[in-house]
N, C-alpha and C positions, 0 to 999 in steps of 0.2 A: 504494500500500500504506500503509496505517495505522499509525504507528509508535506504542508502548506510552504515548507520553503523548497521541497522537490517539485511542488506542481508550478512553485513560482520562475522556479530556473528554465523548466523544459517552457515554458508557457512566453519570457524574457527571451531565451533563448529561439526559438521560434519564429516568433516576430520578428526580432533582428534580420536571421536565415533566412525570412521570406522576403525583405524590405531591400539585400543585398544581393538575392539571388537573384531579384526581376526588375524592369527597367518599370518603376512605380513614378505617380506622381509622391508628390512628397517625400521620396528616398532622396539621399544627398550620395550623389558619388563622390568617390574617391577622389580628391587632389591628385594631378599630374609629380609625381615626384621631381624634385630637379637632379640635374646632376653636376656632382662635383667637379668643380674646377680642375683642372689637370698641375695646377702651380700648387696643390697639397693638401693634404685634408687636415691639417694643423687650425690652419685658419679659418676655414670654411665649417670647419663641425664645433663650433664656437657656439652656436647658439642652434635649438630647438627647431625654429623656421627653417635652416640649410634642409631640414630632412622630413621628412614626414613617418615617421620611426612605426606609426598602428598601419601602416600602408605597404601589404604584403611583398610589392613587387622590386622595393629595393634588393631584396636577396638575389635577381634574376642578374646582379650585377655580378656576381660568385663563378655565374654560368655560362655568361655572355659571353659569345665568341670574338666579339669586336673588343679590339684589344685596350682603347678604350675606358669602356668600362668596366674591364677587367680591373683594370686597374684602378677603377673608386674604389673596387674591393679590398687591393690591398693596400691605397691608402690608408682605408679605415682600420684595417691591423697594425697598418703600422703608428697612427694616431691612438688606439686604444691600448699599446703597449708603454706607448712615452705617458701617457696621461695616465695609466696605472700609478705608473713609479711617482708622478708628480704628488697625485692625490692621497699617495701611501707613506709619503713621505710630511703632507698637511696633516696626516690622520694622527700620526706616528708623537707631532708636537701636539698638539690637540689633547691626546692618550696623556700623556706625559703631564700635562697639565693637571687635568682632572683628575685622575689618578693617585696624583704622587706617590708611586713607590709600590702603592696597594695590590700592583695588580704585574704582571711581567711582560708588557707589548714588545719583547725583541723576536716574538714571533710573527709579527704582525702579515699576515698575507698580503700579496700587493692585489690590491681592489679597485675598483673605481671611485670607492669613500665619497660620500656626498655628493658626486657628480654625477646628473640625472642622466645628461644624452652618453654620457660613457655608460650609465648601468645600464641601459636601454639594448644599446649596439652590442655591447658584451656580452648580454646576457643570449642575443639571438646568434651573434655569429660564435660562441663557442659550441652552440647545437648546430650549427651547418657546418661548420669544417669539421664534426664527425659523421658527417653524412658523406660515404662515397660520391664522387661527383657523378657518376652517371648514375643513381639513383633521386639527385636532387633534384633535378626540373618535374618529376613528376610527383615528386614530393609535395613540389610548392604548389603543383595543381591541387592536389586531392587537399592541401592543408587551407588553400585560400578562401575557401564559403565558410570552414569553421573559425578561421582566426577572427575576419568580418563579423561575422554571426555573435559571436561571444566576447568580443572588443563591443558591439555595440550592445551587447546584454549586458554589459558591466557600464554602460554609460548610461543607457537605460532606469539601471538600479540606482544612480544617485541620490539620494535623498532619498529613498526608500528607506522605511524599516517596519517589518513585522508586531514592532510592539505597540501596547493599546495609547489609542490619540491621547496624543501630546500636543501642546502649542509648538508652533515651529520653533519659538525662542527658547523649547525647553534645553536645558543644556543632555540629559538622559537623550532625548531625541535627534540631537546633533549629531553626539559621540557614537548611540548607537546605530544611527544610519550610517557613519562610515564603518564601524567593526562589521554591521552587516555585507555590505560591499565588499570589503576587502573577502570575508569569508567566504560571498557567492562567486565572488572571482577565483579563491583557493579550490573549490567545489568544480568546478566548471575546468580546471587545469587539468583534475586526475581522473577527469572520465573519459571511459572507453569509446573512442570513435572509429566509425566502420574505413578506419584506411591504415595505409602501412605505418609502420612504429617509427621510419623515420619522418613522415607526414604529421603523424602524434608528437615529437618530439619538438618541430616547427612551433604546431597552435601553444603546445605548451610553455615553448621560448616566446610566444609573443603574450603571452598571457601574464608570466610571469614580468616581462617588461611593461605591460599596464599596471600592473602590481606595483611595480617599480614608482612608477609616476604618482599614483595615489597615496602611494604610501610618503612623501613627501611631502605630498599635500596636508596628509593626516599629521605628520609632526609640525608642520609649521600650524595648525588648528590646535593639536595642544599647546602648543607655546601660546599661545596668543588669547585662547579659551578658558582651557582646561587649569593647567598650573598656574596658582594667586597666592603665591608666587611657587607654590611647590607642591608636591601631590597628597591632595584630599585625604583623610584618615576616612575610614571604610564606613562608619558608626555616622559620618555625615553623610557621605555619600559611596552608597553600597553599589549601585548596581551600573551606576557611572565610571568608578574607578574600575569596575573586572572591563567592561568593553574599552575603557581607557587604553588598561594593561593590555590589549588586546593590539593593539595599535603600537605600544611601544614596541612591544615583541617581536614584531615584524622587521620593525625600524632599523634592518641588521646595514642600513647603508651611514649610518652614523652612531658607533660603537662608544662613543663617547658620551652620546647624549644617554644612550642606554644604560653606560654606567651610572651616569650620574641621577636616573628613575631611581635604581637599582638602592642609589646608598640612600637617598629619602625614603625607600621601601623598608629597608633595612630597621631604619630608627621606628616604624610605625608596624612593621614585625614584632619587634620588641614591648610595642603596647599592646597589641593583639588590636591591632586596627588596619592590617594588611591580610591579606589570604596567605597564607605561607606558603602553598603549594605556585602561585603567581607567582612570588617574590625567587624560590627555587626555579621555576622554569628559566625567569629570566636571569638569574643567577647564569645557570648555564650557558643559555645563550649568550649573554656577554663573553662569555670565555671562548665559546669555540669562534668567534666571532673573533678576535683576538688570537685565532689558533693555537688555543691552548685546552686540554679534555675538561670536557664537564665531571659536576662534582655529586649532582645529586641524579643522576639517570634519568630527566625529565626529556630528554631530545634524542630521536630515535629516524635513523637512515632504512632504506629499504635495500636491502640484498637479494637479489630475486621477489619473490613474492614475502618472501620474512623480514619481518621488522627486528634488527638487532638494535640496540642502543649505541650511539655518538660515541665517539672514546673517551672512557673516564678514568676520573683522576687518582684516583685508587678503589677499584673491582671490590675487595675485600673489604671494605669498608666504609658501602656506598648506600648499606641499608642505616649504619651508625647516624651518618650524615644525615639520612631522611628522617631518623626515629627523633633525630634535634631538631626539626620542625614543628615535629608532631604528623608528619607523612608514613604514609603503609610502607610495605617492603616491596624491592620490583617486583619479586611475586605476587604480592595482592595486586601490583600496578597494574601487572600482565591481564593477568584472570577477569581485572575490572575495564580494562581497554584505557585507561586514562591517558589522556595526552598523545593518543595514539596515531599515526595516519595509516591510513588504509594502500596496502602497498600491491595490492593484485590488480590496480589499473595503473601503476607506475612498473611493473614489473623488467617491461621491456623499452620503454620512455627514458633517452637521456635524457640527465637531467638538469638544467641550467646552474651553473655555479652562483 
């Protein structure tokens, strides 16, 4: 049976499908992409306008025979390699700042950190350059009515939320139209669709890069919103702060600001005015985010169809760490599905860094 947020996704989802699959009145086509100057893609991928990033067909530049466009392709590799190191190295002082000492960022992954149109680009072209190239052009056929379809079910959903009416100015109804979004966009990633796994692996790099986008949006909404000046004890505001925390957890393209959720969580843990199981989650997250293993088992990778746990920080001692929360043992964790993702529609889905 279809529950009211399954019938709302196929139902979002649909409409979208039908809006992009036929030549309607009231549908918007697609922007013509441009293309990259041949003097660099340094300068040119500077700002958001150069590209149109939710617009399938920039990938067809990976496959293009015209030499050309080949080569925006590999400008933009070689633009998202310099711009790693740039941004991982802003990240790196940032850490160091907030941090002091707390935490050990000389692992730091080189990421795009805080940089939208680099998380964007990266995240699709690290799933097509594992796509054999003569499997990719018809990859991107079979992938292009899905990506369409569910980019605009996810634009769709805006301001949407499930729960009982609220005034638009309620602050609950703000926060939790975006937690909702963000999760019908996570729901929408790992479903099974009727074409090859490298076609799945596309919609789900473009998905993931709408992800991306929002999730941006959603931290500059708490800054500006949510935190006055720092995050709500739970006993004022209960159901605000978990979809909050829902948003920050996400937020893995600024590791800093995460920590710094993390230590205000920390002090209202200690009053019993945080969920300790939240506060643990992001716990974690912050660290492997920081590439370093998690401590309390709360973040779990798919291995074929099996869910094993994220590496942690010490195996034998990771139910101790839980039982100082007041959290079950990964055993109960298991048995109760907590925290879990569902890994039998990711089985065979690369999956975007």
């Amino acid at each position: 049976m279809l529950t009211p947020l399954h019938r709302g996704l196929h139902l979002i989802a649909a409409t979208a499908m039908t809006c992009w699959s036929l030549t309607m009145v009231g549908c918007v086509a697609a922007a013509p992409v441009p293309t990259l100057s041949q003097q660099g893609a340094t300068a040119l991928l500077t700002s958001e306008s150069e590209l149109n990033i939710e617009d399938i067909s920039w990938i067809n530049w990976a496959i293009d025979s015209n030499p050309s466009q080949r080569r925006n392709w590999e400008n933009i590799k070689l633009w998202l390699v310099e711009r790693k190191k740039t941004q991982t190295h802003a990240m790196l002082g940032r850490l160091g700042r907030v941090t002091r000492g707390e935490l050990n960022i000389s692992k730091l992954p080189a990421k795009c950190f805080d940089d939208l149109l680099c998380e964007q680009l990266n995240t699709v072209v690290e799933v097509v350059e594992k796509i054999p190239r003569d499997q990719l052009r018809d990859a991107v056929v079979q992938a292009e009515p899905y990506v369409r379809a569910y980019i605009g079910a996810a634009d769709t959903a805006a301001g949407l939320t499930p729960v009982r009416a609220l005034p638009d100015s309620s602050l609950l109804k703000k926060v939790h139209s975006r937690k909702f979004r963000q999760a019908l966009i996570g729901r929408l990633m790992f479903r099974n669709v009727p074409v090859s796994k490298s076609a799945q692996g596309i919609v789900q790099a473009f998905l993931t890069a709408k992800l991306r986008k929002i999730s941006f949006e959603d931290v500059l909404f708490l800054k500006a919103d949510f935190l006055k000046p720092t995050w709500p004890p739970r006993s004022q505001a209960k159901e605000e702060s978990w979809n909050a925390w829902y948003l920050v957890q996400h937020a893995d393209h600024i590791p800093d600001f995460q920590f710094e959720m993390l230590r205000q969580m920390e002090a209202l843990v200690q009053r019993d005015e945080m969920f300790p199981d939240l506060y643990a989650a992001l716990y974690d997250r912050v660290r492997l985010n920081v590439g370093l293993p998690q401590r309390f088992g709360t973040q779990f990778d798919c291995v074929g169809e099996k869910r094993v746990p994220a590496p942690l920080e010490q195996p034998d001692k990771v139910d101790a760490y839980r039982k100082g929360l007041g959290l079950s043992t990964m055993a109960e964790l298991e048995a109760h599905g907590t925290f879990f993702i569902d890994c039998s529609a990711q089985a065979s889905v690369p999956r975007p860094q």
